[in-house]
N, C-alpha and C positions, 0 to 999 in steps of 0.2 A: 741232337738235331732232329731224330724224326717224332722226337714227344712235344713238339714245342704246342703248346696252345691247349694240352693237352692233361698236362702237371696236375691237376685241380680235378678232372672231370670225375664225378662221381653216375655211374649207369648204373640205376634202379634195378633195371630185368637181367642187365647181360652181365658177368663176370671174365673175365682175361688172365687166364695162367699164365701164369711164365715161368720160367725156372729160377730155382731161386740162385743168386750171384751175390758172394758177399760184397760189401764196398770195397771199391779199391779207387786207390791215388788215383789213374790213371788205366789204359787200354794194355802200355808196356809191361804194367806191375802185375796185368794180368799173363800176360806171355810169358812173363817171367816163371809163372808154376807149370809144373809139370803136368799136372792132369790137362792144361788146357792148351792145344794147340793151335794154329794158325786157322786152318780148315775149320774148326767148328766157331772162332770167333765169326767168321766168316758168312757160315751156315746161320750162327746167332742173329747178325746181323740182318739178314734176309726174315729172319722169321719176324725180328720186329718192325720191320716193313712193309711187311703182310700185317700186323696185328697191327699198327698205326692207321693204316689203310678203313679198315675194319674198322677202329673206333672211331674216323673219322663219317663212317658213312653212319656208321649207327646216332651219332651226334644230330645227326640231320633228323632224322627220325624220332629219337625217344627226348624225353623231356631231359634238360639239362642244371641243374641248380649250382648256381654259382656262391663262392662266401663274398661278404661284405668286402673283404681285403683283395677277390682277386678277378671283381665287376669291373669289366672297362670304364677307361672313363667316358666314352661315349655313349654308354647307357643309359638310359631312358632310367633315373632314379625320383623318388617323390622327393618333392623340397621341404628340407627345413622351416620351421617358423618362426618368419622373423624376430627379432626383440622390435619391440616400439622404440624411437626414434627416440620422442620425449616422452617417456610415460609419468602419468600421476604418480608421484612418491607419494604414499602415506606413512607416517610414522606411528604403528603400532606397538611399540617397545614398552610403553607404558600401561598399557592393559592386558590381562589376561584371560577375556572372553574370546575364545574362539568365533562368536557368530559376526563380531566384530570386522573381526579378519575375513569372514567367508562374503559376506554383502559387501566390503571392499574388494573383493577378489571379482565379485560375482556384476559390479555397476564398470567394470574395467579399468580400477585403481591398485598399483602396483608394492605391495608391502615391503616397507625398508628391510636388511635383516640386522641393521641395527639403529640404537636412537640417533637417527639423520635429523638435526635443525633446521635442514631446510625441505622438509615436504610438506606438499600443501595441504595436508591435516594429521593432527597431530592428538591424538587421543590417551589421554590419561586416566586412570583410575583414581585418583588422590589431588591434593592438590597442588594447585602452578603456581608459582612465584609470582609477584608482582614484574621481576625483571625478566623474569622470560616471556611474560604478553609483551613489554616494551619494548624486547629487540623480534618483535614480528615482522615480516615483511608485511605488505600488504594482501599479499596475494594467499597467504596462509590463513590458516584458520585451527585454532584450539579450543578443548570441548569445556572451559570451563573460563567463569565470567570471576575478576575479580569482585570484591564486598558479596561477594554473593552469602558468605558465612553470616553473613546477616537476618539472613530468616531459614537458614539450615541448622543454625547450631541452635539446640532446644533454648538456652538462657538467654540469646540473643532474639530471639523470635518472641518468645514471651516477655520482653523490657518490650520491644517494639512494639508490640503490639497492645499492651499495656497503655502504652504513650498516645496511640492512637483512637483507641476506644474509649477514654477519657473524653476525647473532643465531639465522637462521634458512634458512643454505644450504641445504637440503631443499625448503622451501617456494620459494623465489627463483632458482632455476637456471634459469631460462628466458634468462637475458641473458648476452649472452656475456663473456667476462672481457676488464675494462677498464680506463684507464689513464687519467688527466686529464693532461692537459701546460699549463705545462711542471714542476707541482708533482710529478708521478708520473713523471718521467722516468729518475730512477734506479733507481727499482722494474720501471721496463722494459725498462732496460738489463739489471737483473741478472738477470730473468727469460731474456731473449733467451740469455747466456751459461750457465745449467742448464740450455736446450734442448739448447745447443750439446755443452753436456759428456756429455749421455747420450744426442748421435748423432740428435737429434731434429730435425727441420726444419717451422716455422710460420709461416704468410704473416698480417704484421699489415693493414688498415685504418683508414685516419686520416681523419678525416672534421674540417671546419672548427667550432666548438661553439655556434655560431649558424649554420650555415650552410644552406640548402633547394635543393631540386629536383638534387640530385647535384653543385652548384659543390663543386671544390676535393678532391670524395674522392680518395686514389690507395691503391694498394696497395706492399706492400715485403716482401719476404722477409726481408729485414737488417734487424733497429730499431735496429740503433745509424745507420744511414743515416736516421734519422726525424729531421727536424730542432727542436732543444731548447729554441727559443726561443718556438716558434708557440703558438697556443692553439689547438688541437689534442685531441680523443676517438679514443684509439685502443683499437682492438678486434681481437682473434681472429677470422679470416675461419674462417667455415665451408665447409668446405670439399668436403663431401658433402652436398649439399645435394637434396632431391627435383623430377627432371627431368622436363619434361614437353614430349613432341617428340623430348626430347635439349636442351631448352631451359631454363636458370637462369630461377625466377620469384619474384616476392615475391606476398604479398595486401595489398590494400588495404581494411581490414575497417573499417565505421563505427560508431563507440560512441554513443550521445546519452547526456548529463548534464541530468538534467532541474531539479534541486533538493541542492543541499548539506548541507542542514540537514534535515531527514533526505537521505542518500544516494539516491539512486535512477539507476541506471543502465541502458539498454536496448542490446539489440546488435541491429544490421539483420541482417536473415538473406541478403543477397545483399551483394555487392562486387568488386572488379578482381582480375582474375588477371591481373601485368602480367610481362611475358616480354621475356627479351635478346632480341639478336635476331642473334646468331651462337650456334653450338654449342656448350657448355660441354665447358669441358675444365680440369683440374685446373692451378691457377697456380703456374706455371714460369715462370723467367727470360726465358722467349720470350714467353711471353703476357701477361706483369703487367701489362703496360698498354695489354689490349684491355679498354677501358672496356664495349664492346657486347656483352661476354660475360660480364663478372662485374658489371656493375651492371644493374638492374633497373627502376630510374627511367623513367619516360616521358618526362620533359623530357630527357633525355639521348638516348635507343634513337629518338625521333622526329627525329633528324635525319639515323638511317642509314638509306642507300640501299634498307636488305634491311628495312625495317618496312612491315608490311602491317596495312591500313585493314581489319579482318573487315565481315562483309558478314551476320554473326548474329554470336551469342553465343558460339559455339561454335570461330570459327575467326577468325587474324589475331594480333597480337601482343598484343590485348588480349582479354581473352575475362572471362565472369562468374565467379563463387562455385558458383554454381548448376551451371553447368558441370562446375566441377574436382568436386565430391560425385557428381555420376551416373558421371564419368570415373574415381576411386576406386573406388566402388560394383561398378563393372565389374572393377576388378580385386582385387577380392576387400578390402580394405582395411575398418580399422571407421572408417567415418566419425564415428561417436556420438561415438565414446573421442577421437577428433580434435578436435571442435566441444568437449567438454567439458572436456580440456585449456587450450584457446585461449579461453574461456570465462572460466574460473578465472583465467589468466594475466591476465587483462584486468583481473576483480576486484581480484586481488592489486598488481595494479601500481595504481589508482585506489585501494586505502589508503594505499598508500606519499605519496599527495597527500594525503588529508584532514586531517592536524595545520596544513599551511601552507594548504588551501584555506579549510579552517573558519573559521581564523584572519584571516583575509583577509576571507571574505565578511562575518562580524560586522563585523569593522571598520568596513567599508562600511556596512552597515547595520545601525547599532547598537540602532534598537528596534524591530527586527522580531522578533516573538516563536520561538524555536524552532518548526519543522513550520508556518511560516505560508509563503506563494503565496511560492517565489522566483522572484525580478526576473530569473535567470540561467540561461542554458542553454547547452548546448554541444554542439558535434557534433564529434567526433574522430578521428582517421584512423589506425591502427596498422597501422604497416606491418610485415608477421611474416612470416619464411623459414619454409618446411618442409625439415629433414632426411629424409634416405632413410626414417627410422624414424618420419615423420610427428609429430615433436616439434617443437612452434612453437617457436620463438626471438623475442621482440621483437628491430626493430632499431630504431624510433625511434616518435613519436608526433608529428604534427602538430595543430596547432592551430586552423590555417586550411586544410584541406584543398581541393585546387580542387574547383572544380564549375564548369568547363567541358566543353562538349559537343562538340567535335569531331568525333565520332563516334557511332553510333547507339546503339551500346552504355551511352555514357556518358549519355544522354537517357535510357536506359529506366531505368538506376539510380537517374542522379541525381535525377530530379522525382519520383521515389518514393518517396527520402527525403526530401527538400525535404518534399514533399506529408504523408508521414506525421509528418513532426516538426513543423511548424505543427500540425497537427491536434490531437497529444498537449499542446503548450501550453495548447490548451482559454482560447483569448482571446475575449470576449464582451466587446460591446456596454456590457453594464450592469458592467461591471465599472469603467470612470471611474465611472458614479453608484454605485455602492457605495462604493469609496473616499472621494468628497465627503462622502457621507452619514457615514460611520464619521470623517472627521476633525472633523466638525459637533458628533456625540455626544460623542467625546473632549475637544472645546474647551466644548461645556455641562457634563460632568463637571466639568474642570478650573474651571470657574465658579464651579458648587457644591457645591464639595468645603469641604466644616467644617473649621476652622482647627484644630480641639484635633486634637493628632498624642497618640497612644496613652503617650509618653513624659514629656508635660508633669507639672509637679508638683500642678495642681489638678485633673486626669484622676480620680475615682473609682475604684475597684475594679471597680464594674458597668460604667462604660465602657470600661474599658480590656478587659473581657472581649468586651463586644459590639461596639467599632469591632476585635477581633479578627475576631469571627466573620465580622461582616460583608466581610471582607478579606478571609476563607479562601471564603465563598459567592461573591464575584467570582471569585476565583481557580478556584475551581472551573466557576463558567460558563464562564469564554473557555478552558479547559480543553474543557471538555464542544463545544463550540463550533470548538472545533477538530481533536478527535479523529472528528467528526461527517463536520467538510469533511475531512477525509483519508482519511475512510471514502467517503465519495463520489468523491476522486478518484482512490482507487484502482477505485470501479468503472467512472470514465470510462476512466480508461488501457486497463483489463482488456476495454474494447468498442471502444477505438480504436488498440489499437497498431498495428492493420495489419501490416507486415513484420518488427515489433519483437518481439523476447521482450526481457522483463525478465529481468535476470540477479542483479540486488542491488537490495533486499533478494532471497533464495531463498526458492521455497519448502520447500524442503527440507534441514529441519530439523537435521541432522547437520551438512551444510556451511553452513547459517548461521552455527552454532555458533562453527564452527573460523572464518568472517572474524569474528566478535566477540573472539574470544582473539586472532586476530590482530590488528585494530582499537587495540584494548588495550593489546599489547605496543610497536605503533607508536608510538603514541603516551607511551608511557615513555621509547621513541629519542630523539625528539622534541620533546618539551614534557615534561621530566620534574618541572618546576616546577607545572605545571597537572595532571597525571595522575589524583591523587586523585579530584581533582574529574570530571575527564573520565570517568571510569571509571566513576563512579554514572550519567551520564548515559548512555554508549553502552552501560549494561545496559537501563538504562529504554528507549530507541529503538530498541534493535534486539534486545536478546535476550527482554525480560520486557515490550511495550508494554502500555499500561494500557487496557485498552475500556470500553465507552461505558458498558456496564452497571457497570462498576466507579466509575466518577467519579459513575453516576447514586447508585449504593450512597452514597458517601461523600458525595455533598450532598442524600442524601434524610437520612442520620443527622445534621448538620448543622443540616438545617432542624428533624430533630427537638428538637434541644438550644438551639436556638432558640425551638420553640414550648412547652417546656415550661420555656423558661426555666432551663436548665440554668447559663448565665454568672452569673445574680446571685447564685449562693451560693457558698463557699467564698473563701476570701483568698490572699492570695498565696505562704502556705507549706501551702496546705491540702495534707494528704495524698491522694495518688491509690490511688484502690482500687476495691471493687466498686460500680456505681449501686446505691440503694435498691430491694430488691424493690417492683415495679409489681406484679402480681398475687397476693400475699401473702394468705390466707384471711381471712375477718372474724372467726374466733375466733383468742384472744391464743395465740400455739403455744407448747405443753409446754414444760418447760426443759430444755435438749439435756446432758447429763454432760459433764462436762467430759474422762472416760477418751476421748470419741470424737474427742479432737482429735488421739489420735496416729492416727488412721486415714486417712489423707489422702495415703499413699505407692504411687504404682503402682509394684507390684511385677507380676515375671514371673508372677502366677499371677494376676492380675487381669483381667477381658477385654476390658482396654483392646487385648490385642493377639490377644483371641478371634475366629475366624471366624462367618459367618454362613452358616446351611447352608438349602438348599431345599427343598421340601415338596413331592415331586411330588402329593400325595391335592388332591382338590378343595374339602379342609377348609379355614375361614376361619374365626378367632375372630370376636367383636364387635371393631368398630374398626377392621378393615383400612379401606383407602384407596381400595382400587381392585374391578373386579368380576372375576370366577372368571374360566376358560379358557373355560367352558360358554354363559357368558353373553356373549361376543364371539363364540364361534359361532355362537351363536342371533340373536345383535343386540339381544339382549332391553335393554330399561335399567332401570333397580333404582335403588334410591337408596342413600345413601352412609352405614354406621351409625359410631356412637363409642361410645368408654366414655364412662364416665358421669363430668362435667367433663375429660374429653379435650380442648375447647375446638374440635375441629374439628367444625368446623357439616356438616348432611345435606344433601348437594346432589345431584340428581337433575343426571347428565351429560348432554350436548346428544349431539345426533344425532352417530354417529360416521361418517357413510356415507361413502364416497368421493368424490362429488361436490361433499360440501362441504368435506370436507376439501382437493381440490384447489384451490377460489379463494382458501386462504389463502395467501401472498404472503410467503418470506422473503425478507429482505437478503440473508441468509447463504448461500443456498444457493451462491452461487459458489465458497466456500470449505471446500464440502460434503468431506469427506472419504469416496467410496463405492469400488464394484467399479469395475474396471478398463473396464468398457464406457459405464459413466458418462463417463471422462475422455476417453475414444474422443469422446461424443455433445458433453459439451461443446465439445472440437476441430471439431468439422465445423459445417460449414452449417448445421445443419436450424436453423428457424423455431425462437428464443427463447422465443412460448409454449409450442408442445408440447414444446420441451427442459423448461422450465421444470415443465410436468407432467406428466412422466413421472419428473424430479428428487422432487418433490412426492409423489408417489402413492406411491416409493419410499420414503422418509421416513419418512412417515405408517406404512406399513408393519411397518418398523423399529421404529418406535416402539411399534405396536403391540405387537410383541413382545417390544420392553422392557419394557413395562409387564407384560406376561403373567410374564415372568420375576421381576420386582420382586414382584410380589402373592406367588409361590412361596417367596420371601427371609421369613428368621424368626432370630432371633438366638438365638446357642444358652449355652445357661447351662453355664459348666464342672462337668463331671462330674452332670449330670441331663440327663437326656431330652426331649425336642421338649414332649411333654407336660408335664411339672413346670415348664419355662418358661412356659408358656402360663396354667398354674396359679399359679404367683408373679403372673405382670402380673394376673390376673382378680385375685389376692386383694388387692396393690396398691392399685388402681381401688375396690375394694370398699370397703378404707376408706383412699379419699384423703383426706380432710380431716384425720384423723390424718399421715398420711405427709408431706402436702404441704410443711409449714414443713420437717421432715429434708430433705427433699430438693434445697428452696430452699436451706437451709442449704450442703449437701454440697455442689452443682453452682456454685454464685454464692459463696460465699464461701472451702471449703475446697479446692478445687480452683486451683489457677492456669490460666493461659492456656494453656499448654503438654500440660497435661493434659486441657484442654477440650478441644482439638485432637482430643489420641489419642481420647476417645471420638468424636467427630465423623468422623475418620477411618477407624475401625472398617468406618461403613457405607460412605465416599468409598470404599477398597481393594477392596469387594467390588462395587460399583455401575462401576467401572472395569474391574473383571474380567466380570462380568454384558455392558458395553458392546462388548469385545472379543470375544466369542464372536457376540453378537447381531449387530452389525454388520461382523464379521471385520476389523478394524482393532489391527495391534499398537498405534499411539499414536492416542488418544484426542481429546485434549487441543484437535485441531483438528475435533474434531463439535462441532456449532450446540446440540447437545441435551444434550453435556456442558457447555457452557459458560453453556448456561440450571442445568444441577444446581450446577456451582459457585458460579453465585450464589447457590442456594439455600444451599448449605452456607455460604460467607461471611455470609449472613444470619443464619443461626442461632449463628453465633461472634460478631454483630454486641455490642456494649455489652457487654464483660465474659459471654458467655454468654445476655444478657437474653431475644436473639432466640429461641434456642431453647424457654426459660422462659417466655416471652409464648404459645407454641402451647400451656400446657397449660391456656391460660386459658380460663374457660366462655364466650364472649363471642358474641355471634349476628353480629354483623358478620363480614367478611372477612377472615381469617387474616395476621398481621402481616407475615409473609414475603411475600405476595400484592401485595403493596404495590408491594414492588422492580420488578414489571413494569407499573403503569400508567405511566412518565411515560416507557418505552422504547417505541425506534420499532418494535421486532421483533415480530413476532405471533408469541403463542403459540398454540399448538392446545390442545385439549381433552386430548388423548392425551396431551401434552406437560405440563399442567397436574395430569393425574390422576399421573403419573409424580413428578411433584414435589411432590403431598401422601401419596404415597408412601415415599419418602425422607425425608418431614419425621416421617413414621408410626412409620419403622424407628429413626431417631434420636432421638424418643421412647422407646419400648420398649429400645432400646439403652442411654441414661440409667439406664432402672429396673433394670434390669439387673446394669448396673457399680455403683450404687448397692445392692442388695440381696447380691450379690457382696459386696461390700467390709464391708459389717453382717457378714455369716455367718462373712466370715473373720476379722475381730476378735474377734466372739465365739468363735468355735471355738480362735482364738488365746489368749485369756483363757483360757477353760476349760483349757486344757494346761497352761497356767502355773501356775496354780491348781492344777493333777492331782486337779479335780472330775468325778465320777463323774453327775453329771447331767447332761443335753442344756442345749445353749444355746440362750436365751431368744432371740429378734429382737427388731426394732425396731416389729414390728404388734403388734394384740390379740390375734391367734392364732397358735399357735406354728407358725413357719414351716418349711419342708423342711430338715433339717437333711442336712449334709454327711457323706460317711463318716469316721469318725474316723481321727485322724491317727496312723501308725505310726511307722515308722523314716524315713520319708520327707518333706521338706518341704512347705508346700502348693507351692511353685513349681514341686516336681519332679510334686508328684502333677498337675498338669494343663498343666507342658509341652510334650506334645506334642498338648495340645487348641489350640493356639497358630500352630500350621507348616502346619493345612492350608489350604486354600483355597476361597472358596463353590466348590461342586458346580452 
């Protein structure tokens, strides 16, 4: 009782004798012996009440150390570290590079300790079955694509590539000329002997057609000495090959495959430069079979004596990528034209796989949607000679590339890819609960999904138009829904490649081109059974992709025919043609002659293919769109006039300053098309917002000055003056209510699609020309602010023309086109807005145009035929400008050459 608290204490400085007492049961058992009496128990006891006393006070005072087992539990202890709740499983069972495991360890991915099926990456050394990519979830991801043994296995690589260079030797010279055995043997033989007859002498290469790490290659002067029964790739040795030392080397360059379904391919921008490691010297009889001089393999050159361990990057038998470009660089060499060679090579060889990859990876996963998350990825190792002329050659492609680190060199490479290529798979947490969740929806769908199938015989009319619709408005969601996620994950890649550049898709547009046409023809090699089909799709995915705004377009017009109930009427031979005029006047219109139904022909003198020219005076009729040059200098704001039912409403434009213009926020800007010091700032370091606005401020800018240039834009009437056009639209407008059914007439009914275009166009050719001066861009097509005006123009060709027809409505709400951008994630600017009631302004007045055009030439047409001596009437209440009469000359000759020029 008086040690309690005490049991434990260990005192540093002070020590405590006591006497020593053997154990006993008890105090009794002690009374019980005879040396010890009552009295000194007694006395004992006192003493240790004094020393209790004593170590209680010294306790105070000296330091105390407690053991683990006898710390209170109210003590202040450090906490444990939690486990993670849900951690990233990966499953590394299947490989046995440790760098693997440490850059999973190292990005906060949690290693199985055994093969787990279900974690969300899954890395193998060897290869995967076909059924184990097929029982994937979605949310998983494994390092290897199936068909891929298609351009990795040496005899599969060289038939394919065989197949393809027949169609297209120009493009395909990169491989050197090959031989399969023992199918190809007498094609080698007879080759060997036209060496022989024109005095020629060539050292062949036979390599095993499965075979890795250098087993089995030898070389041979003589092919008929090639033995005829092996299965056996033999190949053309190169034999001037680019030295470096005085030493033969290959590259080991790494490709990652990220997605099949669209392509997407990356190259690391570092890799091995791996070096023989005796002196090259041209193969002769003497030398053919010094292995350590004409092969290049590491697994081989590491067992000779003369191989040296570098000690940097720079020197030893293996050295970097990085290296050999400063080493070039030095000696005058283009490294660009090099990297963009072997670049292209890399491309071209990864189509020659996409008919059997494709095919492969659907198999595997048959309802995975095109462009959805693929379960597959790959990293790839092409191993490529340089000749003296710095022309890559492939000579094979691994599958399973090592990534052992033996060396320092190989640490600094490998966990950099390692590191950057987990990074770019973009694997998340929520990515299992997203998948649960999406097969939950899909299984309540499939719940409540109505029995009547569109085909049944007791199906209506009305149903079968609206369980259409309603099937084309899904199909457009998980459309929209997924061109959304592809938009985002190209802007993850574009902030996490790290050492990566993306090579495929390009972005440079010429050579995209040319792998589409090549794509294309591949696959006619190939699969010429499927091609048709294939064909429409690799135009859609890679040459002509559909954007967001466009799919928004086609299900916002959807929903409209939805809400106006467009399904319930017509039957099932009903004829297609124009919609019913929506804004048609409330008086009943004139009745139109029927002489003016032969006028409906663009011809060459009509200004369907008229310029539009610009006004530099700081004159502005009623109606423009946008405000003067004067009034942007000043900053002044004004409000916004119209003709009179013009239908565009007056809106006083919001502040244009620059400061608020800068917090507006594109997606796009990444894909900004600017000057050359732009693409400089995007490359570099600097801090993402002020990259971000300085992108911005310039923009704005720009735009500015398209809109300046836009308001100067005026469509010119063939053969009358700036003025007399100006004077037709006023006199028009003055009496529209008259005009208006003609005109609904002309544009919605007599016109076709094709002509609606050309006027629509009219204004597109010269607003593309306008854009290229403004923003000094020869193509266009890739500005954020052309792609905001194409919408516009798709808008107003929307329903048979309607779209454009709807602007000339009087109506106080918000202009119909205006629409297409509320349900889009993109901000528009003001600047940007005023630019595209601009455009919708000019293609207005363009309309009246071609239409009062096309009156004057009929009439004037008439009257000749007639060889009446009075002026022709128009189609208003006053008689309108008439044309100069016609001579010896046609109208198409007489305004021909108002046709050729171009806005100024």
């Amino acid at each position: 009782m008086y040690l309690k608290g005490c049991n434990h204490m260990v005192l540093k400085s002070e020590h405590i004798t006591m006497p020593s007492i053997k154990q006993s049961g008890s105090l009794s058992s002690l009374a019980d012996r005879q040396d010890v009496s009552l009295s000194s128990l007694t006395s004992y006891a006192r003493k240790l009440d004094t020393v209790a006393g004593q170590a209680n006070r010294r306790v105070d005072n000296k330091h105390v150390e407690f053991t683990e087992s006898d710390r209170p539990k109210s003590a202040s202890s450090p906490k444990k570290k939690r486990k993670k709740k849900n951690p990233i499983i990966v499953n590394l069972s299947g490989t046995r590079y440790e760098v693997i495991r440490q850059m999973a360890e190292k990005l906060g991915f949690t290693p199985s300790k055994d093969d787990d099926p279900n974690g969300y990456l899954i890395w193998n050394d060897s290869f995967v079955s076909a059924e184990r990519i097929n029982e994937l979830k979605p949310f998983q991801r494994i390092n290897h694509f199936p068909g891929m043994g298609e351009i990795t296995r040496k005899d599969c690589l060289a038939r394919n590539m065989l197949k393809v260079s027949k169609e297209f030797p120009e493009e395909y010279g990169f491989i050197p000329k090959s031989w399969i055995l023992p199918s190809d043997y007498s094609q080698l033989v007879n080759y060997s002997k036209d060496l022989k007859s024109k005095k020629k002498s060539k050292t062949f290469i036979i390599k095993p057609s499965n075979g890795a790490q250098g087993h089995g290659i030898q070389l041979f002067k003589n092919a008929e000495k090639i033995p005829a029964t092996e299965h056996f790739i033999v190949q053309e040795y190169i034999e001037k090959p680019f030295l470096l030392d005085g030493y033969k080397f290959d590259l080991r360059i790494y490709v990652l495959i990220t997605s099949c379904d669209p392509l997407r391919v990356f190259l690391f921008n570092d890799g091995l430069v791996r070096m023989s490691t005796e002196k090259y010297q041209n193969p002769a009889e003497s030398n053919i079979n010094h292995m350590y001089m004409h092969l290049t393999n590491y697994s081989v050159n590491k067992h000779n004596e003369y191989y040296e361990k570098g000690e940097s990057v720079d020197s030893g038998s293996k050295r970097s990528i990085a290296f050999l470009n400063e080493y070039l660089r030095n000696k005058d060499r283009d490294v660009a034209l090099m990297w963009r060679n072997i670049s292209d090579m890399i491309v071209k060889t990864l189509l020659v796989s996409m008919p059997h990859l494709l095919h492969a990876y659907r198999m595997c996963r048959p309802c995975a949607p095109s462009g959805s998350d693929s379960v597959c990825f790959e990293v790839l190792g092409f191993d490529v000679l340089l000749d003296r002329n710095l022309k890559p050659w492939l000579l094979e492609i691994n599958r399973s590339p090592s990534f052992g680190t033996d060396e320092k060199i190989d640490w600094d490479i490998k966990s950099a890819l390692i590191e950057n290529t987990i990074k770019l798979l973009n694997i998340k947490v929520s990515d299992k609960r997203r998948n649960i969740n999406a097969q939950k929806q899909e299984a309540q769908k499939r719940l409540y999904r109505t029995g009547k199938r569109p085909d049944a015989p007791d199906v209506s009319e009305y149903e079968k138009r609206r369980i259409h619709f309603e099937k084309r408005k899904e199909e457009l969601k998980e459309l929209l829904a997924r061109i959304k996620k592809q938009s985002l994950r190209e802007d993850y890649d574009n902030r996490n490649m790290g050492k990566f550049r993306r090579i495929f898709p390009t972005e440079d547009k010429a050579r995209q081109e040319k792998y589409v046409r090549l794509m294309s023809s591949i696959f006619n090699i190939f699969m010429s059974g499927r091609a048709p089909a294939m064909q429409k799709e690799i135009q859609r995915i890679y040459k002509n992709p559909l954007r967001e705004e466009d799919v928004l377009d086609m299900l916002h017009e959807c929903e409209e025919y939805e809400k106006d109930g467009k399904y319930a009427g017509g039957g099932k031979g009903a004829a297609r043609g124009p919609k019913p005029l929506q804004s048609m006047p409330v008086c009943q219109p004139s009745p139109i002659d029927d002489s003016e139904e032969d006028d409906d022909e663009m011809t060459e003198g009509s200004p369907m293919s008229t310029p539009m020219t610009r006004r530099r005076s700081a004159k502005s009729r009623p109606g423009s769109m946008v405000r003067e040059q004067s009034e942007w200098s000043e900053g002044a704001s004004s409000t916004y006039n119209s003709r009179p039912n013009s239908g565009v409403r007056s809106r006083p434009p919001s502040n244009m300053s620059m400061s608020n213009q800068s917090n507006q926020r594109s997606r796009s800007l990444s894909r900004m098309v600017t000057s050359g010091k732009y693409t400089s700032l995007q490359r570099s370091t600097v801090d993402d917002g002020f990259l971000t606005s300085v992108v911005k401020e310039r923009e704005d800018e720009l735009s500015k000055k398209t809109l300046i240039a836009l308001n100067d834009m005026r469509i010119k009437f063939p053969g009358k003056s700036d003025e007399e056009a100006e004077m037709i639209l006023d006199k028009l407008h003055e009496s529209w209510k008259f005009h208006k059914p003609r005109i609904a007439s002309y544009w919605l009914v007599k016109l076709d699609s094709i002509k609606r275009r050309k006027v629509i166009d009219i204004v597109r050719s010269n607003v593309r020309a306008v854009l290229q001066r403004t923003w000094r861009v020869s193509d266009v097509d890739n500005l954020r602010i052309y792609r905001i005006f194409s919408r516009v123009f798709s808008r107003l060709l929307w329903s048979h023309g309607q779209g454009l027809w709807n602007c000339f409505s009087s109506s106080n709400g918000p202009a119909g086109w205006e629409t297409i951008f509320s349900k889009s994630t993109e901000n528009i600017s003001e600047s940007d807005m005023n630019c595209c009631r601009r455009i919708v302004q000019l293609c207005r007045d363009c309309l009246l145009i071609v239409y009062q055009f096309a009156a004057e030439a009929k009439n004037t047409s008439q009257s000749t035929t007639s060889h009446s001596d009075t002026e022709p009437s128009g189609l208003g209440r006053e008689k309108p400008i008439s044309l100069v009469p016609p001579n010896t000359q046609t109208m198409s000759q007489r305004y021909s050459k108002l046709y050729r020029g171009e806005a100024s």
